[in-house]
C-alpha positions in Angstrom: 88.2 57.8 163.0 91.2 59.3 163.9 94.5 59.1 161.9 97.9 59.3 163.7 100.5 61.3 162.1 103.8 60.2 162.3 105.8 63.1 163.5 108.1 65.4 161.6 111.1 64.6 163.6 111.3 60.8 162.9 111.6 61.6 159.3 113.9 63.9 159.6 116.2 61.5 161.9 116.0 59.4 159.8 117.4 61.3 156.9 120.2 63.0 159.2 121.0 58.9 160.4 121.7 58.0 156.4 122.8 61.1 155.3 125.7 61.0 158.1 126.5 57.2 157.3 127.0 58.2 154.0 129.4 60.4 154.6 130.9 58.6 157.6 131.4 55.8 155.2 133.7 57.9 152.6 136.1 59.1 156.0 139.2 57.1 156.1 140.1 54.8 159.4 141.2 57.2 162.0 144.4 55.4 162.8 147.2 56.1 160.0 149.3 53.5 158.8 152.4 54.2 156.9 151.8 53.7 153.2 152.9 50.7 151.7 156.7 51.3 149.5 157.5 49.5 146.6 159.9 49.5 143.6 160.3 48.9 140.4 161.3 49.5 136.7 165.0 49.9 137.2 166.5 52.7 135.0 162.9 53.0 133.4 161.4 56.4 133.9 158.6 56.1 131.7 157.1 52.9 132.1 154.0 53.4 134.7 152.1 51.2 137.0 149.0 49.4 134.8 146.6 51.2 136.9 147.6 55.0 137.2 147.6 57.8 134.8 150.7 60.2 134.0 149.6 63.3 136.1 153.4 65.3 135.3 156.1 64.9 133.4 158.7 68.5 134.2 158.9 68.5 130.5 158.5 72.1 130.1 161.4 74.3 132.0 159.3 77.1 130.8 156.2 76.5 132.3 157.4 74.3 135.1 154.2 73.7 137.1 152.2 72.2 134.1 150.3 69.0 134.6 149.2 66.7 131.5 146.0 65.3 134.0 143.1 67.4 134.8 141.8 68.0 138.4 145.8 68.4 139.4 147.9 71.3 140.2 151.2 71.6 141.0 152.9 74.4 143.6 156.9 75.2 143.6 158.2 76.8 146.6 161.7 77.0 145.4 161.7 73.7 143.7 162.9 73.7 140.3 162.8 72.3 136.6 165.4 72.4 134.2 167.8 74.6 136.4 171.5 73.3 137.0 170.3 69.7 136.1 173.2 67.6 137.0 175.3 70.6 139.0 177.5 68.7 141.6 176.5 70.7 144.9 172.6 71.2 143.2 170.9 68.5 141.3 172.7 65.2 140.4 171.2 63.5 137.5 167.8 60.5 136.5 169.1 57.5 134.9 167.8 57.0 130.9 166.1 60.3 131.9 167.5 62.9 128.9 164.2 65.4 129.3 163.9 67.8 131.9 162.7 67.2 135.8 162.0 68.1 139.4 165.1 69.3 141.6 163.9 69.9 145.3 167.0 71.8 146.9 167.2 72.2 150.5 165.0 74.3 152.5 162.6 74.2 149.8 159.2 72.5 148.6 156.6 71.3 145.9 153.3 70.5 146.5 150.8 68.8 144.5 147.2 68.6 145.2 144.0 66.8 143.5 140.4 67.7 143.3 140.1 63.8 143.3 140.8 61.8 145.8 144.0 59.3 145.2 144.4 55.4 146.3 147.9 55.3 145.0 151.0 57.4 143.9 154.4 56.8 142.7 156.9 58.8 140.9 160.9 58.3 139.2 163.3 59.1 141.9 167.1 59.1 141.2 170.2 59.6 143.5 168.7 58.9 147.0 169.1 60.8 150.1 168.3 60.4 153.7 167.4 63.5 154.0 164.4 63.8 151.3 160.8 63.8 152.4 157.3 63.2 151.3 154.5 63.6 153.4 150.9 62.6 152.2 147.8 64.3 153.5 144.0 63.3 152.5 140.8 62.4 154.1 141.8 61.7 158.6 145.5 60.8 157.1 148.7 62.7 156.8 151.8 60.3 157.1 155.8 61.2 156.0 158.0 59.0 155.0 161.8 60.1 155.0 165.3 58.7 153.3 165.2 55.3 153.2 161.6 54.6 154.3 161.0 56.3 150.9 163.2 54.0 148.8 162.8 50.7 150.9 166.8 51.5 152.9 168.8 52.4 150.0 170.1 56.1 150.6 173.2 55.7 148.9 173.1 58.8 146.5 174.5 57.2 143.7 173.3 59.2 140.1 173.5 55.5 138.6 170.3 54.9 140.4 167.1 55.6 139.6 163.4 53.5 140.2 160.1 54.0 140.6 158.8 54.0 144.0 155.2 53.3 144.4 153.1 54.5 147.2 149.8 52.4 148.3 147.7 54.3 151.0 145.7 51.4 151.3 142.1 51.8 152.9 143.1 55.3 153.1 142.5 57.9 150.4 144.9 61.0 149.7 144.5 64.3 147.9 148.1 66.8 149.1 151.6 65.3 148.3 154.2 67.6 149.4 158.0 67.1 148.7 160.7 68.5 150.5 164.5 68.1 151.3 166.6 69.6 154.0 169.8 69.5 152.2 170.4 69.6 148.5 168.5 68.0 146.6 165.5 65.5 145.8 165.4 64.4 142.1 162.3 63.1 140.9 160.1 63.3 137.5 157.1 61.7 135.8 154.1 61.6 138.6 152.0 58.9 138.2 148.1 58.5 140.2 145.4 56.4 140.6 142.0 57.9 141.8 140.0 56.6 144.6 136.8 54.8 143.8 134.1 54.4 147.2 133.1 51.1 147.8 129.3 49.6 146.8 128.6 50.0 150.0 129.4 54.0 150.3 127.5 54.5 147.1 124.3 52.3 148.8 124.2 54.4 152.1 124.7 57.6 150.3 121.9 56.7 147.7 119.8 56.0 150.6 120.4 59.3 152.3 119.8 61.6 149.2 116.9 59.7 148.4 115.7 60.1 152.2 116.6 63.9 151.9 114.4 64.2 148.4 111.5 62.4 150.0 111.5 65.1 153.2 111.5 68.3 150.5 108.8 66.8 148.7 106.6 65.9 152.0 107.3 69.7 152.6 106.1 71.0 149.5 102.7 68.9 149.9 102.6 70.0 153.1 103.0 74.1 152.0 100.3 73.2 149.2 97.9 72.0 151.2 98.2 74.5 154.0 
């Protein structure tokens, strides 16, 4: 009687196939779309949105790049906290904001990065500008939004004004924020995040593929045992 093997190779396409649509399930669309801006909590900078977590706060002009979340961290290149707050010609000021907080003046940058992945974002912003950026960078997306399209057409740099601005990447997931300004300065405080969580069926396809993967090293070992 003879017994037909089935050969090595078919296995092991089979647990490249789910392994790769396990991963190519995670990657974001490749076409970017802006992400989507809304406001709220007028004069309110602490209040956040139900589903994110407080990830900085610029409390702390001595140790300006601390983060109360863990899995963040925070760059300055020439951004500030707690330096000439309210300065005419530097940093004007947050409405019902009396503790310290970001100044971005021009030419410079801050940065901040998570080991998660993020589904939304939004910060305190106060005294609008057109020319103060954000750009967003994750997984096949990286998308800047300037002036107005960050604070839905109002650049009217009035220190009476302060919101939050919400950021929704949709179906796209994000892990670099940066923050810049090409004049001074950009005014914000009290970053707010919600992680990304992969759909059921991301977490089916790349069950499948581990499990396909375990079931190939265990063949092997047999296979090393009995030879």
């Amino acid at each position: 009687m003879t017994q037909t093997m089935r050969p090595r190779t078919t296995l092991r396409a089979l647990v490249a196939t789910a392994a790769l649509a396990g991963f190519a399930a995670v990657a974001a669309p490749a076409a970017a779309d802006a992400p989507v801006v809304s406001l709220s909590n007028l004069g309110d900078p602490d209040t956040l949105p139900i589903d994110q977590i407080l990830v900085a706060d610029f409390n702390d002009a001595g140790d300006p790049t601390a983060v109360v979340a863990p899995g963040f961290t925070l760059t300055l290149n020439g951004a500030t906290v707690g330096v000439n707050e309210g300065v005419g010609g530097y940093s004007g000021t947050l409405p019902n904001d009396p503790t310290h907080y970001l100044t971005v003046p021009g030419g410079k940058s801050a940065e901040l990065t998570s080991v998660k992945l993020l589904k939304s974002f939004s910060l305190y912003m106060g005294s609008p500008d057109t020319y103060n950026s954000i750009r967003f960078i994750g997984d096949n997306y990286d998308f800047t939004l300037t002036g107005g399209q960050i604070t839905a057409g109002y650049t009217g740099q009035s220190w009476g004004w302060g919101q939050r601005i919400n950021f929704d990447f949709g179906g796209y997931n994000v892990n670099r924020i940066v923050l810049s300004s090409s004049s001074n300065s950009f005014e914000v405080d009290n970053f707010a995040a919600q992680a990304a969580v992969p759909e059921p069926a991301t977490w089916i396809a790349m069950i499948l593929g581990f499990g396909l993967l375990g079931a190939e090293m265990r063949r092997r070992r047999v296979a090393g045992a009995v030879a």
